[in-house]
C-alpha positions as semicolon CSV with decimal commas, in nm:
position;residue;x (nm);y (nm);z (nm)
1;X;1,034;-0,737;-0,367
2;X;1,395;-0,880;-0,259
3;X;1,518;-0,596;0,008
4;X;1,876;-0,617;0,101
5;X;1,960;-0,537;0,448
6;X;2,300;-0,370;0,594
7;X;2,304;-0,307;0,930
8;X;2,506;-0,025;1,093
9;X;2,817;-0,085;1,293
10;X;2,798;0,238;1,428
11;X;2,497;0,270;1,618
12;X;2,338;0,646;1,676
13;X;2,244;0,678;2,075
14;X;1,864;0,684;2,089
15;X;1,743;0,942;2,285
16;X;1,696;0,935;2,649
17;X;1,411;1,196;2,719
18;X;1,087;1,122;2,492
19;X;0,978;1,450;2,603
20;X;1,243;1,651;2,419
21;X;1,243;1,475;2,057
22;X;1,088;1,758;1,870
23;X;0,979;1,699;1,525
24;X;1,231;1,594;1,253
25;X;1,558;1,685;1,397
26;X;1,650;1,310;1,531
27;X;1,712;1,047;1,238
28;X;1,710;0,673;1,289
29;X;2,012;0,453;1,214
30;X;1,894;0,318;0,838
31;X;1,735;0,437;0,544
32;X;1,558;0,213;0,239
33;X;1,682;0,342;-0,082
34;X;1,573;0,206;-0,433
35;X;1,699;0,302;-0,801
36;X;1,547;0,400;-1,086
37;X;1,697;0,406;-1,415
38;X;1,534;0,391;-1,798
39;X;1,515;0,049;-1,964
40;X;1,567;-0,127;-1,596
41;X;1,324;0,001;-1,383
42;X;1,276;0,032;-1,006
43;X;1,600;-0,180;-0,902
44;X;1,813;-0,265;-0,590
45;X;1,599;-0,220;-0,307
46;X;1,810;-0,179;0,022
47;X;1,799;-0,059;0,350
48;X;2,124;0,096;0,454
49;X;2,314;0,254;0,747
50;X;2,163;0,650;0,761
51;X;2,398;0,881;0,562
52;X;2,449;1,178;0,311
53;X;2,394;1,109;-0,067
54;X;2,680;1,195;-0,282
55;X;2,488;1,415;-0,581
56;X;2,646;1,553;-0,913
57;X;2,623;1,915;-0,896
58;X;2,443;1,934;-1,192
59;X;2,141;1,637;-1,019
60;X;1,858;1,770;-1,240
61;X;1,640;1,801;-0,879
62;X;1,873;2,046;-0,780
63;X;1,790;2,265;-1,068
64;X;1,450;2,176;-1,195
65;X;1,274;2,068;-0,895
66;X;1,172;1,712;-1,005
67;X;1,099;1,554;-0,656
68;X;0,780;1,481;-0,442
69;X;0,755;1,320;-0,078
70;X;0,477;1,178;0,158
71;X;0,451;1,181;0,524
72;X;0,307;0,927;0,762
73;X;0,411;0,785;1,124
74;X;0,431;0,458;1,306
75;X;0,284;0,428;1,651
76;X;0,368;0,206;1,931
77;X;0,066;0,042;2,140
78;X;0,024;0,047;2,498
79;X;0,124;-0,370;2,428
80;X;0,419;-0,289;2,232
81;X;0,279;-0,388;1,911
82;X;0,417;-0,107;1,629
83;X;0,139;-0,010;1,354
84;X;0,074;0,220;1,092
85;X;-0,240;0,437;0,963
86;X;-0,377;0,348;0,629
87;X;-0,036;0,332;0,415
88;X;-0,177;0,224;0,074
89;X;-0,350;0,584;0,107
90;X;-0,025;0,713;0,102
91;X;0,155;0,463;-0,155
92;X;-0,163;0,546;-0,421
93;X;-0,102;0,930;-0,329
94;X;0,279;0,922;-0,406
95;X;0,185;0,797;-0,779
96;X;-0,070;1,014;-0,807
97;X;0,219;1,348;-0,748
98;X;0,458;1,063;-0,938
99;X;0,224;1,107;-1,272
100;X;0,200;1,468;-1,233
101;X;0,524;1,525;-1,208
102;X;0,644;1,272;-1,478
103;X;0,766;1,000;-1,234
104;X;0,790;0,661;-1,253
105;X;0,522;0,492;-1,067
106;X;0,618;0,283;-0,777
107;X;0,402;-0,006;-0,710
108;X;0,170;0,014;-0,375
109;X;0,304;-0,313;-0,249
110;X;0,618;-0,219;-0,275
111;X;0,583;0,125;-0,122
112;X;0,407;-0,052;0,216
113;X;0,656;-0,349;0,218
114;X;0,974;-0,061;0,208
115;X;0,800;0,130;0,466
116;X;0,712;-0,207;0,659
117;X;1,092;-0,345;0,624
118;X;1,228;-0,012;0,777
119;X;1,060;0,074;1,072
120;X;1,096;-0,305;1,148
121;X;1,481;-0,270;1,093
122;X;1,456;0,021;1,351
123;X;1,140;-0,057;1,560
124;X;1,359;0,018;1,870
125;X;1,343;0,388;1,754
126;X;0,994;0,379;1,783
127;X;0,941;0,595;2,096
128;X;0,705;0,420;2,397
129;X;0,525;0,781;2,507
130;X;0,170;0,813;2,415
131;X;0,141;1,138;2,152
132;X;0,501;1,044;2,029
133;X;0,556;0,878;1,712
134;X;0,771;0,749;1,414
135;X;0,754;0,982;1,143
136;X;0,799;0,853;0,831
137;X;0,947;1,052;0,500
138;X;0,906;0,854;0,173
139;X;1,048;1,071;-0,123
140;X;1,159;1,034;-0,461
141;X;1,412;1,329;-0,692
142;X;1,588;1,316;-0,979
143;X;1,934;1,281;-0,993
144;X;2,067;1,293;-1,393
145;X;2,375;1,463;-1,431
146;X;2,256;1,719;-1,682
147;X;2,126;2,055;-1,735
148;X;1,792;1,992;-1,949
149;X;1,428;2,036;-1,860
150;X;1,327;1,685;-1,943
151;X;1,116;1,387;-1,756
152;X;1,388;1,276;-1,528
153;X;1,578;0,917;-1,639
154;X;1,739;0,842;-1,346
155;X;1,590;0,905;-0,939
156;X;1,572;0,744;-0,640
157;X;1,336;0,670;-0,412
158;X;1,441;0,671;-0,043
159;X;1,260;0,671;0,278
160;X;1,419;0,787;0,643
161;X;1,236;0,799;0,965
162;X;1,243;1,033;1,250
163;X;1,132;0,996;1,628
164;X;0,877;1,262;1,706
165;X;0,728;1,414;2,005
166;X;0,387;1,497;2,067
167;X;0,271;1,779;1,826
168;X;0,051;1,950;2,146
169;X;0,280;1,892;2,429
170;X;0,141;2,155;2,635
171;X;-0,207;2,109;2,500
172;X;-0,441;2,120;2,212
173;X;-0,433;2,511;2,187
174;X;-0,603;2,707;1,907
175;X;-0,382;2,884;1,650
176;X;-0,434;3,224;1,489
177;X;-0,460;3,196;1,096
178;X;-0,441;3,525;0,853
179;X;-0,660;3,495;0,536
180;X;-0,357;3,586;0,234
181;X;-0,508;3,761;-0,034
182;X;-0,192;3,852;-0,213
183;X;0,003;3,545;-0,284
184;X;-0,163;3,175;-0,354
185;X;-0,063;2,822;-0,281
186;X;-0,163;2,693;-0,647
187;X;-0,394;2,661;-0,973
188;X;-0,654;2,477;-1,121
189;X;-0,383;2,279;-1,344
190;X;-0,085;2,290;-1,165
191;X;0,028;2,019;-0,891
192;X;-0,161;2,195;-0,559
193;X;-0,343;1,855;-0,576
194;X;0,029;1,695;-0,516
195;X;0,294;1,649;-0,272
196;X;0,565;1,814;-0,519
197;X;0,885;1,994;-0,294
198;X;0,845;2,296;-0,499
199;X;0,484;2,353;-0,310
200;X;0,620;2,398;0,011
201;X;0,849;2,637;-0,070
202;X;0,577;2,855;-0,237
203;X;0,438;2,852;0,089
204;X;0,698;3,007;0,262
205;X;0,659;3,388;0,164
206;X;0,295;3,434;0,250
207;X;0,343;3,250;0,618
208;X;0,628;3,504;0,663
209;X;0,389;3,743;0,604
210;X;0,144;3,616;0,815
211;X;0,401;3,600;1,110
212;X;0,508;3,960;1,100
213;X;0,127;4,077;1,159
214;X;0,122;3,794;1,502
215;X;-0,045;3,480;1,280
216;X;0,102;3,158;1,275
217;X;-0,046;3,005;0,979
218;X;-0,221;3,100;0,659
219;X;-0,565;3,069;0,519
220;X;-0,511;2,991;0,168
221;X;-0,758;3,157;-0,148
222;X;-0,770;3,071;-0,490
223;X;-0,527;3,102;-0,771
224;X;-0,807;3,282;-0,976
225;X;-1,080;3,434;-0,797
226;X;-0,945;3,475;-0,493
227;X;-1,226;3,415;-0,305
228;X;-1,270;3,035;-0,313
229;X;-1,086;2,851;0,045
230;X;-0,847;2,632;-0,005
231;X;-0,590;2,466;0,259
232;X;-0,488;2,651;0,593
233;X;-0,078;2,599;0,594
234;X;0,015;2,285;0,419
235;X;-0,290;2,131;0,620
236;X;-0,616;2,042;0,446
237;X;-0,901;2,274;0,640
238;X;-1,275;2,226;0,760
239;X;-1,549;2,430;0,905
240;X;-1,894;2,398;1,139
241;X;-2,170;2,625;1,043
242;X;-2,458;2,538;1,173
243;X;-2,389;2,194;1,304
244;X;-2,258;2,142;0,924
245;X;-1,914;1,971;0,829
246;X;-1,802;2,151;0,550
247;X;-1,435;2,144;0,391
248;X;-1,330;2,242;0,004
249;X;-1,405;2,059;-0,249
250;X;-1,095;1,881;-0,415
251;X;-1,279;1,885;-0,793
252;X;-1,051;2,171;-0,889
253;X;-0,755;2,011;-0,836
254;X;-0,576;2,254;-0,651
255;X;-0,568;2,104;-0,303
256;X;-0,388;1,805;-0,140
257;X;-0,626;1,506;-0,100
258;X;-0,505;1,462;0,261
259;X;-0,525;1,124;0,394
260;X;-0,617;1,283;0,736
261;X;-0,881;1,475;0,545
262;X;-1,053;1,170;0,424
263;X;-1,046;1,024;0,750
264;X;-1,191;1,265;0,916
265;X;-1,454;1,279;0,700
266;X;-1,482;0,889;0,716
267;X;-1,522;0,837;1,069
268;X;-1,759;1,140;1,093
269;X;-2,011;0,998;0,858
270;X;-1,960;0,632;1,009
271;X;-2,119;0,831;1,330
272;X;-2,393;1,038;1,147
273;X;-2,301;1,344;1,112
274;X;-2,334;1,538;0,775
275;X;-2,023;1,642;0,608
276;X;-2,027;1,897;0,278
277;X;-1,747;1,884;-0,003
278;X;-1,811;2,226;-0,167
279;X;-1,668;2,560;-0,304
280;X;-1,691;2,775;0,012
281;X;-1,615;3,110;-0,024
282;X;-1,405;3,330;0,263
283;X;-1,739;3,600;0,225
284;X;-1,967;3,281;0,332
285;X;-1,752;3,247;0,643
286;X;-1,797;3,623;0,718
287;X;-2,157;3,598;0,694
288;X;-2,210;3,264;0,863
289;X;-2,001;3,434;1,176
290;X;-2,238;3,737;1,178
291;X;-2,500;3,521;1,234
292;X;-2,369;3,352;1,505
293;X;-2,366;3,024;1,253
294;X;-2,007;2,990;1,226
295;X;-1,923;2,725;1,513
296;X;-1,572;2,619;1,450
297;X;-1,264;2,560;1,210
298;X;-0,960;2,346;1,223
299;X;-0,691;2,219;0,982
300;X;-0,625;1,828;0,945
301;X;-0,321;1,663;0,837
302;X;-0,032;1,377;0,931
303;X;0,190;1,596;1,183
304;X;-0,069;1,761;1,416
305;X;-0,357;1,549;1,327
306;X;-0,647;1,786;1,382
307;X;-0,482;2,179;1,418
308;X;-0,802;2,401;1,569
309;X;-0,809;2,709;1,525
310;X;-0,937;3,001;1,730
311;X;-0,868;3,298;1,502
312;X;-0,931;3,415;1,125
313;X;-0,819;3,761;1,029
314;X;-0,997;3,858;0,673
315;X;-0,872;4,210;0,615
316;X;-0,969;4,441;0,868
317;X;-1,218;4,163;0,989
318;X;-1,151;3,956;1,305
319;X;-1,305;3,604;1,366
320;X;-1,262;3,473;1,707
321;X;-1,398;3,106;1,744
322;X;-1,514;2,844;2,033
323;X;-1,390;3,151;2,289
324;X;-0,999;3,055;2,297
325;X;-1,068;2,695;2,356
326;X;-1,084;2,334;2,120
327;X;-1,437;2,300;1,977
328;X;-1,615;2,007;2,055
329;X;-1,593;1,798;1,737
330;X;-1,264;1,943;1,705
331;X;-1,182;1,728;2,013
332;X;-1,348;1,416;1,947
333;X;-1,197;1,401;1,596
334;X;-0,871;1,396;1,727
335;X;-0,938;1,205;2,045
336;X;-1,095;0,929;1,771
337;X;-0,802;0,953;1,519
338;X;-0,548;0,927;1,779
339;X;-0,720;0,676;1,943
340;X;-0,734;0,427;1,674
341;X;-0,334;0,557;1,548
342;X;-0,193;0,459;1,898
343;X;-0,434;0,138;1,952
344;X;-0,622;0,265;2,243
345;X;-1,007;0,300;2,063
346;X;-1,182;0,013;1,806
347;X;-1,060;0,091;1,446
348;X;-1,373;0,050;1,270
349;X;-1,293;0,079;0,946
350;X;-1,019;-0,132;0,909
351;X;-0,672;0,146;0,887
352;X;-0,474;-0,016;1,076
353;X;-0,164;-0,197;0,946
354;X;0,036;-0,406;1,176
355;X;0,454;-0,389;1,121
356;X;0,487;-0,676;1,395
């Protein structure tokens, strides 16, 4: 793929304090954009000085929510090399929401060459602080001029990058999660197995919700039954009962195949332990914490990495887990992940993917 490269003549002051970057409020100086349009194809790659895009008020994304995204980060080694974590995962995930949603696939190469070209064009953006990253947001929306609910015939795919700080700056602290019974995430047959925009703002009711009774995050049930686990947030979600890896099956379609997820449980059954993809249902939980068999949960995904969590409200029913503090395989998942994200631990599996 030919990229064309314009470089700013304006550039942004990087920021000073590593410690105060937040997450997605700072944008780098470019942005890769590419074109879509029927008959032509994906067209004029670029990479471009960071700015607004002009859209027609009638952009069909606006109105019919055609438009999906990934998310992923570069990291910055102790030797200054910059690298990424397993981005075919995400280029073969952006197709996958891409056929759902009726979008042109991209091809994987590509996808990991754009990504690759960008954070090279910025690589000085890349902050030096362990924990602290380069998040990366490839996305693609439709943008005909026309009010019609049809597969889109025009889009663009564009990726921009933030600086990030570390997601547990004052510590990997447990988070309280509220079991929703009233409002779901998604259904067998829908695009909960995507990363469509539209799913995120779904989201957004139910974690209000959750908020005004003192929960940060929600434990997400099944479009049908309502009994049947599914993600916790917009994070993927696992449990230990008794000494047991166990995490929702993704058969039904209605849950994110997190590239996180499948790491985690990757590297746990490269080191022997026994990891269960299964319906579990939120009674099984109940009953596995009466026994004293319920050891730990925690949520898994690109921001936080590994998200533990230390409370599960079920109705009137209170689950308090690992006493307050980070269970132990809780820890040395993330302690692994990171590890092998920043360069600092062996990356047996092969996931890393050098930029320079």
């Amino acid at each position: 793929m030919q990229i064309n490269v314009t470089k700013t003549t304006n550039p942004k002051a990087k920021p000073a304090d590593e410690s105060k970057l937040g997450f997605g409020k700072i944008f780098t100086d470019h942005m890769f954009i590419m074109n879509y349009d029927e008959g032509q194809g994906w067209h004029d790659a670029r990479i471009v000085p960071y700015a607004p895009f002009e859209l027609d008020p009638s952009a069909m994304v606006l109105h019919y929510g055609q438009a999906d995204f990934e998310g992923m980060k570069a990291y910055r080694t102790e030797k200054g090399d910059i690298q990424l974590f397993r981005p075919y995962e995400n280029a073969k995930r952006i197709n996958l929401s891409n056929d759902r949603l009726c979008i042109p696939h991209i091809d994987e190469n590509d996808f990991v060459e754009a990504v690759k070209a960008l954070v090279k064009v910025d690589e000085e953006w890349v902050p030096h602080n362990y924990g602290t990253s380069l998040y990366i947001r490839p996305f693609v929306f439709a943008v005909d001029p026309m009010l019609g609910v049809h597969p889109a015939k025009h889009l663009i795919f564009a990726i921009i990058c933030s600086p990030v700080g570390a997601y547990y700056a004052a510590g990997l602290a447990p988070v309280k999660i509220y079991v929703e019974q009233k409002y779901v995430r998604a259904v067998t047959g829908g695009t909960g197995f995507t990363k469509a925009a539209a799913n995120y703002a779904i989201s957004l009711k139910a974690q209000e919700v959750a908020a005004e009774q003192g929960y940060e995050q929600v434990l997400w049930l099944d479009g049908v039954h309502r009994k049947y686990i599914e993600e916790v947030g917009a994070m993927n979600v696992m449990f230990v009962v008794d000494g047991e890896v166990i995490t929702p099956s993704l058969d039904r379609m209605s849950i994110l195949g997190g590239i996180t997820r499948k790491s985690c449980i990757e590297i746990l059954r490269h080191h022997g332990y026994k990891v269960t993809e299964r319906n579990i249902e939120i009674d099984e939980l109940v009953k596995a914490y009466d026994e004293g068999k319920f050891e730990e949960a925690f949520g898994t995904g690109t921001a936080a990495v590994i998200s533990p969590i230390g409370e599960l409200k079920y109705g009137d029913k209170v689950m308090t887990l690992t006493g307050g503090k980070i269970g132990p395989i809780s820890q040395w998942l993330y302690d692994t992940l990171t590890g092998i994200q920043w360069g600092k631990t062996e990356d047996p599996l092969g996931w890393i993917e050098k930029v320079n």
